[in-house]
C-alpha positions as MATLAB code, in Angstrom:
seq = 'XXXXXXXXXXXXXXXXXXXXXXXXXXXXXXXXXXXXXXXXXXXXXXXXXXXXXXXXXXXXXXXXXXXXXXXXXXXXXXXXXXXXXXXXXXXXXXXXXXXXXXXXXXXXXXXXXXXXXXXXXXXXXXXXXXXXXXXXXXXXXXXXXXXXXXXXXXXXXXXXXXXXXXXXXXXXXXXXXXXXXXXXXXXXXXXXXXXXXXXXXXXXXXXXXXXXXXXXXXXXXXXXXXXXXXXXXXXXXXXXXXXXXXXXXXXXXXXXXXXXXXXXXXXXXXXXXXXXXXXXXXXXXXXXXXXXXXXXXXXXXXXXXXXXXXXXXXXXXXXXXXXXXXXXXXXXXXXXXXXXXXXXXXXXXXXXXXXXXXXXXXXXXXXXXXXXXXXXXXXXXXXXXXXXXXXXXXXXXXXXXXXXXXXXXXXXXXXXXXXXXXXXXXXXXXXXXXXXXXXXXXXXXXXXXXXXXXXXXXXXXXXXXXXXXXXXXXXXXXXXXXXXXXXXXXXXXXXXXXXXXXXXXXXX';
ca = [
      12.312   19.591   13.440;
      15.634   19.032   11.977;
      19.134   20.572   13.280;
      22.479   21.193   12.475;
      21.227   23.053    9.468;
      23.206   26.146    7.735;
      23.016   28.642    5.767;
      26.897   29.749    5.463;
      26.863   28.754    2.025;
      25.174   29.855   -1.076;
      21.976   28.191   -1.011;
      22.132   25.544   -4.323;
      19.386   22.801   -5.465;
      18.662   20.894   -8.268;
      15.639   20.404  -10.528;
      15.853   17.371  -13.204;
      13.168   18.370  -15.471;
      11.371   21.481  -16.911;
       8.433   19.926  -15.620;
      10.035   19.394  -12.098;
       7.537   21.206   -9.020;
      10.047   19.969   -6.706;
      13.797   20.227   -6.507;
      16.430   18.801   -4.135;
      18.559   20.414   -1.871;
      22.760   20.286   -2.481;
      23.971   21.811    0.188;
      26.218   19.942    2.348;
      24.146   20.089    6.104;
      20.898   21.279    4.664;
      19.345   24.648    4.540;
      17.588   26.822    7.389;
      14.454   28.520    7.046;
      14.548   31.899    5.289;
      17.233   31.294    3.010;
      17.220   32.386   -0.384;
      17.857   30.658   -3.944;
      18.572   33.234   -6.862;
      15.194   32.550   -8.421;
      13.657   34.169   -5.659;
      12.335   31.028   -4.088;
      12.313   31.459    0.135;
      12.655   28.253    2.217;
       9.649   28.916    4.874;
      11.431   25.845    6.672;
      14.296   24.380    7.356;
      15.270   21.600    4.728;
      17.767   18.847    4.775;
      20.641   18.027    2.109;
      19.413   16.421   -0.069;
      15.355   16.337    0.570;
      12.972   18.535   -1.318;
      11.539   21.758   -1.163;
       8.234   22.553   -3.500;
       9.081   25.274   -6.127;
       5.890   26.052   -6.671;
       1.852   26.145   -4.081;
       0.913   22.392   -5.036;
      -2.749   21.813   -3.832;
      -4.322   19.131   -1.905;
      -4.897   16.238   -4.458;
      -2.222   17.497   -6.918;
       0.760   16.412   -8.590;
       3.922   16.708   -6.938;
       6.606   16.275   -9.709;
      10.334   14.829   -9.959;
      11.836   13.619  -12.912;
       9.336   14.940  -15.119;
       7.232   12.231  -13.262;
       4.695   12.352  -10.951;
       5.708   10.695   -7.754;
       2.812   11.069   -5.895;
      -0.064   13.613   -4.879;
      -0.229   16.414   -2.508;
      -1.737   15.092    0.666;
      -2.506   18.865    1.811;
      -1.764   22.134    0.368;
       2.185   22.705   -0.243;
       3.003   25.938   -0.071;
       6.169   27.433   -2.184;
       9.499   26.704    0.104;
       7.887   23.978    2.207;
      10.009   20.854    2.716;
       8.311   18.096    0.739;
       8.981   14.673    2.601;
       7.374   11.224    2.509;
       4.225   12.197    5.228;
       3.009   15.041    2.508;
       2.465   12.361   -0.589;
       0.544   10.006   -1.396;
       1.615    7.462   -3.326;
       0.406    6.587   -7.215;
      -0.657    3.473   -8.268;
       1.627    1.282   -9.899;
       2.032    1.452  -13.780;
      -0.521   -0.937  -14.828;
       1.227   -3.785  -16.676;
      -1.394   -4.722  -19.273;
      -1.456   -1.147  -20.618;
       2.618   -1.024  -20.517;
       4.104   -0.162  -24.280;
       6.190   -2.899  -25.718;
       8.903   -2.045  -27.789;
       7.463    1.029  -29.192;
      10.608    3.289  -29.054;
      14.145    1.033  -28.957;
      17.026    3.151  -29.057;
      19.197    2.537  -32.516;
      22.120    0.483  -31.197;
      24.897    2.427  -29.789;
      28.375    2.860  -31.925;
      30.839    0.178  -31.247;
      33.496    1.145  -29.059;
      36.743   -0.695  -30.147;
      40.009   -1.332  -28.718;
      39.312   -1.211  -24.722;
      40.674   -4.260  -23.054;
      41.461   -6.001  -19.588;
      43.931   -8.835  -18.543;
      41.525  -11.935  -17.011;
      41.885  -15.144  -16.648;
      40.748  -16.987  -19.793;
      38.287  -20.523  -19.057;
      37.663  -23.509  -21.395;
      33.846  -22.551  -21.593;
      35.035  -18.914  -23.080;
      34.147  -17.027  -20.214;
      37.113  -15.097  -18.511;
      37.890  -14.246  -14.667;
      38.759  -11.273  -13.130;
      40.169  -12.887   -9.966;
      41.681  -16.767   -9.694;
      39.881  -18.279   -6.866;
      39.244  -21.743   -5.391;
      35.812  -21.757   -5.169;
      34.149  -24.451   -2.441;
      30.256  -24.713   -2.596;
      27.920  -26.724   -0.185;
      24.807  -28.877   -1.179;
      23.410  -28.451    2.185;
      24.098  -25.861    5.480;
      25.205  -29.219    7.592;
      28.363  -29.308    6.214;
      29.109  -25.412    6.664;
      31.003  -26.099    9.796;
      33.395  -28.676    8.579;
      33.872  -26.950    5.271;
      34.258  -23.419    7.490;
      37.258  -25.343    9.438;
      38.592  -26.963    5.810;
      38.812  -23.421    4.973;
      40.912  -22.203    7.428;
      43.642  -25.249    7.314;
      43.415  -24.497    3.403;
      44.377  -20.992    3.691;
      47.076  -21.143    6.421;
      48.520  -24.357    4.801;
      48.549  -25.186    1.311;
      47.148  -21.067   -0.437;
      50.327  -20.117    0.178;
      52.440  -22.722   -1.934;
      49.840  -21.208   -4.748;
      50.752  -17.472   -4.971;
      48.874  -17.161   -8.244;
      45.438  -18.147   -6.594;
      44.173  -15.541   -4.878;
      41.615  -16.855   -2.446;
      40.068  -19.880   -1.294;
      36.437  -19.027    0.096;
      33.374  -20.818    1.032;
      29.926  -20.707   -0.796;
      27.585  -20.691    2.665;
      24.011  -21.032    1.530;
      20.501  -22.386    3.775;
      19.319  -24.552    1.298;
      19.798  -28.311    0.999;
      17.373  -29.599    3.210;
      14.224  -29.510    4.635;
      13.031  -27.736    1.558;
      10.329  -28.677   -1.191;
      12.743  -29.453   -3.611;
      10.029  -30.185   -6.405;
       8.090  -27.242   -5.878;
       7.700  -25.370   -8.611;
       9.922  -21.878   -7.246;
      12.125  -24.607   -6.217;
      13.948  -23.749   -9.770;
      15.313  -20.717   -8.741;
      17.733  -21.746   -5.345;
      18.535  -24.692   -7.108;
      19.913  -23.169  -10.467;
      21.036  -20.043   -8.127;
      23.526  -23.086   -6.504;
      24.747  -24.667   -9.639;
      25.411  -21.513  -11.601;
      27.670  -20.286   -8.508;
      29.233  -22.923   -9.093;
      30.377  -22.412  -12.648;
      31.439  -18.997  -11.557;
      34.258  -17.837  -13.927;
      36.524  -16.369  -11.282;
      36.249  -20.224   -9.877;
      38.499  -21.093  -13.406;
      35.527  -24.698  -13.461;
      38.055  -26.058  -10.545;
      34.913  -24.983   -7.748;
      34.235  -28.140   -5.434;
      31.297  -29.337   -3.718;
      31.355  -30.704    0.039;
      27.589  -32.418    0.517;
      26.695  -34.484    3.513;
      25.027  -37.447    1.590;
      21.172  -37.631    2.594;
      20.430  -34.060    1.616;
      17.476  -33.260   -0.974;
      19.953  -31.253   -3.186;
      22.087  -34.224   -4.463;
      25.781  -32.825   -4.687;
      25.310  -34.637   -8.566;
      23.084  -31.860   -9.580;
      25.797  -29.300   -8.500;
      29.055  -30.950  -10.055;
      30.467  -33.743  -11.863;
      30.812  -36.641   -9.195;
      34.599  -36.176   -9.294;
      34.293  -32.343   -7.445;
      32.190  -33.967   -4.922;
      33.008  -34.692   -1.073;
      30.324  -36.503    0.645;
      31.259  -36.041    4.396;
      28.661  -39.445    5.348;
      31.685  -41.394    3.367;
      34.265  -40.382    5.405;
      35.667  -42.111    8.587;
      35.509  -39.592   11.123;
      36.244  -35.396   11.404;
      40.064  -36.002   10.428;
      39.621  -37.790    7.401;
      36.991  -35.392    6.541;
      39.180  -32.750    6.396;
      42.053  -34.417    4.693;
      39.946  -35.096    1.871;
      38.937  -31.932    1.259;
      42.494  -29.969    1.721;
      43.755  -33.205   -0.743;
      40.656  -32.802   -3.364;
      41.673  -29.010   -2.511;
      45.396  -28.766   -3.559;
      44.622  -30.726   -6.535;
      43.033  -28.461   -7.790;
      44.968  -25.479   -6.235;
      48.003  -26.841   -8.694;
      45.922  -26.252  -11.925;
      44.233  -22.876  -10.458;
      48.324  -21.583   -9.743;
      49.315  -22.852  -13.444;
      46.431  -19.795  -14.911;
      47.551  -16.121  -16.034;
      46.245  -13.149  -17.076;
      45.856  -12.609  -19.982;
      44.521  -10.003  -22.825;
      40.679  -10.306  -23.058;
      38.218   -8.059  -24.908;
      36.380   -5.786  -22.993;
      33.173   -7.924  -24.380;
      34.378  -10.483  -21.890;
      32.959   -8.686  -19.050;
      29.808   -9.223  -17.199;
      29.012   -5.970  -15.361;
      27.190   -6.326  -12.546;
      24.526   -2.235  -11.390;
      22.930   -2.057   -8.166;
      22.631    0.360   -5.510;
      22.166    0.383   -1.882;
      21.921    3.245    0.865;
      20.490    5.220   -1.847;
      19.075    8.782   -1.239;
      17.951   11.505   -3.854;
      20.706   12.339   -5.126;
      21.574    9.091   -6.737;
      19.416    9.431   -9.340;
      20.765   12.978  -10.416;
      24.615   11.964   -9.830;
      25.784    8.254   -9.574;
      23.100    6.388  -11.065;
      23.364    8.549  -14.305;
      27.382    8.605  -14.132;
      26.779    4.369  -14.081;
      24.516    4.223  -16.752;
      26.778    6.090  -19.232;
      29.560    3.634  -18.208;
      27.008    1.383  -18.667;
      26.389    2.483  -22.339;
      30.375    2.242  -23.065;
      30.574   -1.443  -21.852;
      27.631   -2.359  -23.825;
      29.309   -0.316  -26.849;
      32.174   -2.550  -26.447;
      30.337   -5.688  -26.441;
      30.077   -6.945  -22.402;
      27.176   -7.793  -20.915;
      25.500   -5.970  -17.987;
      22.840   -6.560  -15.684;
      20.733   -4.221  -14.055;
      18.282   -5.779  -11.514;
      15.770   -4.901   -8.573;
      12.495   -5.147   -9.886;
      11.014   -3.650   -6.812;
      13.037   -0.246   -7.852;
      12.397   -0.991  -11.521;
       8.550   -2.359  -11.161;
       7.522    1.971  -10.958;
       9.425    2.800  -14.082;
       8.849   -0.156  -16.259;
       6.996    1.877  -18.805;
       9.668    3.693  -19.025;
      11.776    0.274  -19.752;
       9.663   -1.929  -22.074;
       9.619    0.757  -24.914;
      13.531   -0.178  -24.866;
      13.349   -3.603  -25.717;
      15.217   -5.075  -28.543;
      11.497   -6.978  -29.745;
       8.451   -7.097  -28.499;
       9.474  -10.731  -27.247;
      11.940   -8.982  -24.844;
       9.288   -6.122  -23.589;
       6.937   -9.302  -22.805;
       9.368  -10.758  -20.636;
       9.946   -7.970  -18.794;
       6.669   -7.607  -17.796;
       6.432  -11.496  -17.194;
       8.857  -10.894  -14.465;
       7.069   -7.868  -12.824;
       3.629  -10.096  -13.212;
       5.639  -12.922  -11.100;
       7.018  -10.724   -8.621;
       3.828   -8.659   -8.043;
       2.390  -12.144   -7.151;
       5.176  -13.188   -4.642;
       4.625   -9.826   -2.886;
       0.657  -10.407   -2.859;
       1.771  -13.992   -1.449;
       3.155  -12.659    1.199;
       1.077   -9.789    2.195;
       3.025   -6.695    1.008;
       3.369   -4.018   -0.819;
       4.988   -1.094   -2.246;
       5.366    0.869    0.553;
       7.674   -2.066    2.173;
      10.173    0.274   -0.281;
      12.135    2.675    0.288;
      13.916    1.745    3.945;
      14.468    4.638    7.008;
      17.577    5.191    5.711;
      16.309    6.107    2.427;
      13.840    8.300    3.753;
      16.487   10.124    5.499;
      18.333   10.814    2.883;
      15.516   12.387    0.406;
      13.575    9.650   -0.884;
       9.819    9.628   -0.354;
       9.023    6.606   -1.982;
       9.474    3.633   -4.368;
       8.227    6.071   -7.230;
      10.920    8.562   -6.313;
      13.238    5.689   -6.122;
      12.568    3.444   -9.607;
      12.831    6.896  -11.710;
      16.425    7.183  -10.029;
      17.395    4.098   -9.783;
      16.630    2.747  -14.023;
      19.333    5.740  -14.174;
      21.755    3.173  -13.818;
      20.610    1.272  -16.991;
      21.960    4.003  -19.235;
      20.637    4.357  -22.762;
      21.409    1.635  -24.712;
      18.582   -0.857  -25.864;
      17.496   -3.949  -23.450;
      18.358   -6.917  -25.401;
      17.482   -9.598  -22.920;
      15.476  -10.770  -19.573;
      16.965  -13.306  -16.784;
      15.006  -15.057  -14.544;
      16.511  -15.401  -10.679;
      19.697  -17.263  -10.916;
      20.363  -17.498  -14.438;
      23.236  -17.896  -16.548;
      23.644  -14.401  -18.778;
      24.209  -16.184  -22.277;
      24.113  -13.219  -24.506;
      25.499   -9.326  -24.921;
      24.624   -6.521  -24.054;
      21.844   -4.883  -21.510;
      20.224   -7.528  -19.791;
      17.619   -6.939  -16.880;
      18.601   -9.730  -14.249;
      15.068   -9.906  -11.735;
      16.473   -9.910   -8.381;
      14.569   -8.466   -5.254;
      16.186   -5.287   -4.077;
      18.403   -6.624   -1.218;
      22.148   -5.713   -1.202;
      22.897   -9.755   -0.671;
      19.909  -11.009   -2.249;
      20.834   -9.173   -5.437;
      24.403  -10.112   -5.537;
      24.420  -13.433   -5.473;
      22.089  -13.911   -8.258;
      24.143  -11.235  -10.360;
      27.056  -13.564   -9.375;
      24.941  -16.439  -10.792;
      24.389  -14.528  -13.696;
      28.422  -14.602  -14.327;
      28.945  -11.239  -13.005;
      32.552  -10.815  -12.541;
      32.803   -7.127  -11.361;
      29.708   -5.363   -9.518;
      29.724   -1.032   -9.243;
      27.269   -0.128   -6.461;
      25.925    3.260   -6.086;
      25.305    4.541   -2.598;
      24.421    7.537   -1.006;
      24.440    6.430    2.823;
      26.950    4.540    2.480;
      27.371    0.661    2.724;
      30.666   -1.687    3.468;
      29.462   -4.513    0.917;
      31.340   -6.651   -0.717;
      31.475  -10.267   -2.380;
      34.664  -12.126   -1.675;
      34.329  -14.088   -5.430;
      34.435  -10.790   -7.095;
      35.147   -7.145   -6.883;
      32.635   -4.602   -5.796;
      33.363   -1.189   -6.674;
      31.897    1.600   -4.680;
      30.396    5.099   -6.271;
      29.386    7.542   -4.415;
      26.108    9.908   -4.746;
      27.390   12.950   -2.529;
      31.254   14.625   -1.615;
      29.531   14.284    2.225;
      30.214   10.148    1.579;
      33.005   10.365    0.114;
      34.738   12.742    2.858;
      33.259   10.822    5.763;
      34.518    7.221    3.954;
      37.582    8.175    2.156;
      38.770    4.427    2.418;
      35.658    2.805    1.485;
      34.441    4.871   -1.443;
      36.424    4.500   -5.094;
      34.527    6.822   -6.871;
      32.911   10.104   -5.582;
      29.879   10.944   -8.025;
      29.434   13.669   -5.803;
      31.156   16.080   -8.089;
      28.385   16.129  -10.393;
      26.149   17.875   -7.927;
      28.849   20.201   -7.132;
      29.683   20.967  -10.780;
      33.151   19.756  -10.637;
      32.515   17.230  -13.052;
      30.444   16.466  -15.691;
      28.424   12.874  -15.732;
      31.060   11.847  -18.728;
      33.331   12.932  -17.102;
      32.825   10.343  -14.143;
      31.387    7.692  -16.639;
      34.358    7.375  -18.103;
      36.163    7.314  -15.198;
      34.207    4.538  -13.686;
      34.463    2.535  -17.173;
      38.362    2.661  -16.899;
      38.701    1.722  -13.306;
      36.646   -1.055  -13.817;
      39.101   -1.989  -16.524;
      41.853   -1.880  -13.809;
      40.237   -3.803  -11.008;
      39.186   -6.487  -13.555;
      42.822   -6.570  -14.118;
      44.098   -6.793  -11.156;
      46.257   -3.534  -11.895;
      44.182   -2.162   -8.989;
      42.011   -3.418   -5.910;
      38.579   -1.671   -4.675;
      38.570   -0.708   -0.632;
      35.953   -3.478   -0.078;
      39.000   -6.331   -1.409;
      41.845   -4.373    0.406;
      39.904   -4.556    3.605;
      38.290   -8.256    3.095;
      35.263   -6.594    3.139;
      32.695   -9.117    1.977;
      29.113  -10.692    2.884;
      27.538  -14.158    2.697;
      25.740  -15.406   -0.089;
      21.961  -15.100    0.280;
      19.794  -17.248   -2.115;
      16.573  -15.874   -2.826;
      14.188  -19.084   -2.064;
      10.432  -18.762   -2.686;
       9.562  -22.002   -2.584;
       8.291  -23.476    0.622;
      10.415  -25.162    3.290;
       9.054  -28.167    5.232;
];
């Protein structure tokens, strides 16, 4: 039974697709039983914002429809008005990947956009920065507490002789030790760690503090000269003077950078969502992937990732690919993940979470076909495999699992050097080495969280704005924050998470 429900207002829902048996409700609080759309159609039950009534009698066994998609199959009669959640459908198998299309259908490239640009912080290696941060890594989790006090003295000492830097932060990670550092899935902590490290918001001034009998040399991190290796120093003090002197040194050259005018192709744009519910996929997701579209028109690179809530939809992704070379690896990485999830004894329905569910979503079906939203329209011209380096232009699919933390610190491997997150429960995420921008799915959010959401998608489903409208509203406030011209409510509040590496390799 659910409560609080109204029907003051005049009942509303939307239905993607022509094809659609189900639509979602918009109104703010949910609906009670016996109102009345337009149509005709009668809720014979109370339904919440958001969550989906049947438009049509779907029998036992049959299709129950969203997107144009099937999502799943009637677990029992469905009568017209009936609130469709997650207990009335089952759950279809998994696109099966040897019967996937491959490149059958790539979108003709988009039309250049010209003369959109940002003021970063140009690096040696032609990357660029959106913020100017000393960046201080670890080899091994020993050394966190030491480097955690370093830190502090760093910040109340010497960051403000430096007013041109703007942080100083730790990179905490578990790995290090007490891992099987030549197992094969060993690769992906390991190049997670040293691509952090190149980071080009740390301006290639990040150090490394190591303990010096770890199984992650500090060597395979950094040049030997950005190394501190705590088992050479005599005693806590000295510790800690080397690393504030190693510290300032390179605090001096970090304080000597400036913004500067960069191309918008100098971005790497960083899609994911988190506290999703069903309206993402009809308001932020698709306001994110036409931004998406106009940074990939002007020649940035950006990363969608999650194969968990891409894995469902992937034959909707491989016809997209550039080549069939590109499809292939795709599927590689759905192949490889399907495997680690075997490994481990789960499955699909491990996906959506509660909170999910409570806001609309049935299941990881219903949640891919919203979530590849975010990806836009513009042809995938690349695949990354956890923690690498984005090399190239354009859309690139960066495999990451589906957690918040998990996700972002292998997008910040990638080079990702300003992250929009859709969310339509609302999250306080952030990453301290670069900005996370907030959109969200519903007005609700954005009322409730006035000073943690930037952008209120919302407006879509209320037909205040139009999903250009708020695409090109996101594209130009990204342009700001990556300027520094203005700050998302994650920064102003200091808002941000630990790193989590994504290690499936076995520890000992």
């Amino acid at each position: 039974m659910v409560t609080n429900l109204r029907n003051d207002q005049a009942p509303l829902y939307i239905k993607v697709n022509d094809k659609d048996n189900t639509a979602i409700i918009v109104n703010e609080g949910g609906l009670r039983k016996g109102a009345v759309f337009p149509c005709g159609l009668v809720l014979a039950e109370g339904v919440p914002q958001g969550h989906k009534v049947a438009l049509t009698d779907i029998n036992e066994g049959e299709e129950v429809i969203r997107y144009g998609h099937v999502i799943g199959y009637a677990e029992r009669t469905i009568n017209r008005g009936t609130w469709i959640n997650d207990t009335l459908i089952k759950m279809p198998a998994a696109p099966p990947l040897e019967k996937v299309p491959l490149s059958d259908k790539t979108p003709a490239p988009l039309e250049p956009l010209e003369g959109y640009t940002f003021q970063g912080y140009r690096n040696k290696d032609g990357t660029a920065g959106t913020k100017n941060i000393l960046g201080i890594t670890t080899s091994v989790q020993c050394v966190v507490g030491v480097l955690d006090y370093a830190v502090k003295r760093i910040k109340e000492e010497l960051l403000p002789k430096y007013p041109n830097v703007d942080d100083v932060i730790p990179l905490h990670h578990h790995y290090g030790c007490g891992v099987a550092i030549h197992a094969p899935d060993a690769v992906i902590p390991i190049r997670t760690i040293q691509n952090l490290a190149k980071h080009p918001n740390f301006g290639g001034e990040a150090l490394v503090v190591g303990l010096g009998c770890e199984k992650l040399v500090p060597d395979r991190i950094a040049p030997r000269e950005n190394i501190i290796s705590l088992q050479e120093q005599k005693g806590f003090k000295q510790m800690i003077h080397s690393i504030m002197e190693m510290a300032e040194e390179r605090l001096i050259k970090l304080n000597s950078r400036v913004r500067e005018t960069c191309p918008v192709s100098d971005l790497v744009i960083g899609l994911q969502c988190g506290g999703s519910d069903a309206f993402s996929g009809v308001t932020a997701n698709p306001a994110v992937g036409y931004a998406a579209d106009l940074f990939v028109r002007g020649g940035a690179a950006v990363l969608f990732s999650e194969v968990t809530e891409v894995r469902d939809a992937v034959h909707l992704l491989t016809p997209r690919a550039v080549n069939e070379e590109v499809g292939r690896s795709l599927i590689e990485e759905m192949k490889w993940y399907d495997s680690y999830l075997r490994r481990g004894e789960a499955d699909r329905s491990a996906n959506p979470s509660p909170g999910n569910k409570k806001g609309g979503l049935s299941n990881v079906v219903e949640k891919a076909l919203g979530s590849v939203a975010k990806s836009g329209s513009s042809p995938i011209s690349g695949v990354l495999a956890p923690g690498e380096n984005a090399r190239q232009k354009g859309l690139l699919f960066a495999a990451t699992p589906a957690s918040d933390f998990v996700c972002g610190t292998l997008q910040l491997a990638a080079g990702m050097n300003v992250q929009i997150f859709t969310t339509g429960r609302g999250t306080p995420y952030g990453l301290a080495a670069a900005p996370v921008m907030k959109v969200s799915t519903r007005n609700a959010l954005q009322a409730q969280w006035p000073d943690l959401i930037d952008i209120n998608a919302g407006r879509i489903a209320s037909g205040e704005a139009s999903i250009e409208e708020v695409g090109w509203e996101i594209f130009r406030m990204v342009l700001d924050i990556a300027s520094g011209r203005k700050q998302t409510w994650a920064d102003h509040w200091g808002l941000h998470n630990d790193l989590c590496l994504f290690n499936p390799a076995p520890v000992t």
